[in-house]
C-alpha positions as CSV (number, residue, x, y, z in Angstrom):
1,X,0.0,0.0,0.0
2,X,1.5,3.6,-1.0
3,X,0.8,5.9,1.9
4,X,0.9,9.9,0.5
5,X,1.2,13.1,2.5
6,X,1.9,16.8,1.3
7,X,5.4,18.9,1.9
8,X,5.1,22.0,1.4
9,X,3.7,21.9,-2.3
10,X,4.4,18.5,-3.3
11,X,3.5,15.3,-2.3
12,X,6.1,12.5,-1.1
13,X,5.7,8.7,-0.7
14,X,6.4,7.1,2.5
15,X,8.7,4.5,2.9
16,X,7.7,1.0,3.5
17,X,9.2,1.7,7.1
18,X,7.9,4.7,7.8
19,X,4.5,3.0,7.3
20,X,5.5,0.6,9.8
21,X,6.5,2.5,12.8
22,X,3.1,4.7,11.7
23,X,1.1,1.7,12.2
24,X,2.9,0.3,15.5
25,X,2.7,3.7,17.0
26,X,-1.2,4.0,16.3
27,X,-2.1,0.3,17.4
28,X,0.3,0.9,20.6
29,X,-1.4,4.2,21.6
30,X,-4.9,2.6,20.4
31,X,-3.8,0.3,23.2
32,X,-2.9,2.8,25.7
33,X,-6.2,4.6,25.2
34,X,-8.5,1.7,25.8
35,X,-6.4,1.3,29.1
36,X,-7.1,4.6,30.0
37,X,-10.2,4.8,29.1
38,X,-10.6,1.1,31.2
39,X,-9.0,3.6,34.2
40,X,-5.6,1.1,34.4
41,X,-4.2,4.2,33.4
42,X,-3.7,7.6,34.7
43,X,-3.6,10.4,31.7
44,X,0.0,11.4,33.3
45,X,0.8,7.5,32.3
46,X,-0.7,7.8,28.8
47,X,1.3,11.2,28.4
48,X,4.4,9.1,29.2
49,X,4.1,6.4,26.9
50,X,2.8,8.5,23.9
51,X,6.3,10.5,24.4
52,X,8.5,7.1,24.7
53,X,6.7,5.4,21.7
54,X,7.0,8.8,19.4
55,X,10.1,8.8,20.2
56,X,10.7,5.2,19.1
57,X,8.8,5.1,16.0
58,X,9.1,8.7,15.1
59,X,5.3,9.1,13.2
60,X,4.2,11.5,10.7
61,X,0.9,11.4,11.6
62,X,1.0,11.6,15.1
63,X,-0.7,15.1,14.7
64,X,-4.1,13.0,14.7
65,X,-4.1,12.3,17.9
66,X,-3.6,15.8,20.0
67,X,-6.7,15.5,21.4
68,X,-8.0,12.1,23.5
69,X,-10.0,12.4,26.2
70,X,-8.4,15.9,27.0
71,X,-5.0,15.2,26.7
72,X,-3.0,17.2,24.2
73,X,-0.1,15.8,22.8
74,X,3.4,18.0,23.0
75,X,4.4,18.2,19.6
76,X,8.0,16.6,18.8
77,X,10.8,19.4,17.9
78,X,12.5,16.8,15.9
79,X,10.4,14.7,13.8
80,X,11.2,14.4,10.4
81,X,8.8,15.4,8.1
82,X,11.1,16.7,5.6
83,X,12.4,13.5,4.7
84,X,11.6,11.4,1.2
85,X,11.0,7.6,1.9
């Protein structure tokens, strides 16, 4: 499956990993939200695991998930949206 997102004024593909780490970082914090949302986990917990796991798998997209169940996401000084896969 080609996955698509715009730069600027272009469009670039994403690479075959970057579609990876997008999906294990959504399925992972789909996970984390049905905990919380369970109460197993505190928003401060959720907060710390969205950090780790952007960190690990670095997503694009992780812009589509600022807002769950009021927590707002700190957006990531370094992620690299620049970049053709």
């Amino acid at each position: 499956m080609r996955v698509m997102w715009l730069i600027g004024s272009g469009v670039a593909r994403m690479s075959e990993e970057q579609f990876q780490n997008e999906k294990m970082y959504h399925a992972t914090m789909n996970i984390a939200k049905a905990l919380m949302g369970q109460g197993a986990m505190t928003a401060e917990e959720y907060r710390q695991i969205d950090t780790i796991f952007r960190n690990k798998y670095r997503p694009i997209l992780f812009s589509l998930r600022t807002e769950i169940g009021g927590y707002k996401a700190d957006p990531m000084a370094s992620c690299d949206t620049d970049k053709e896969g």
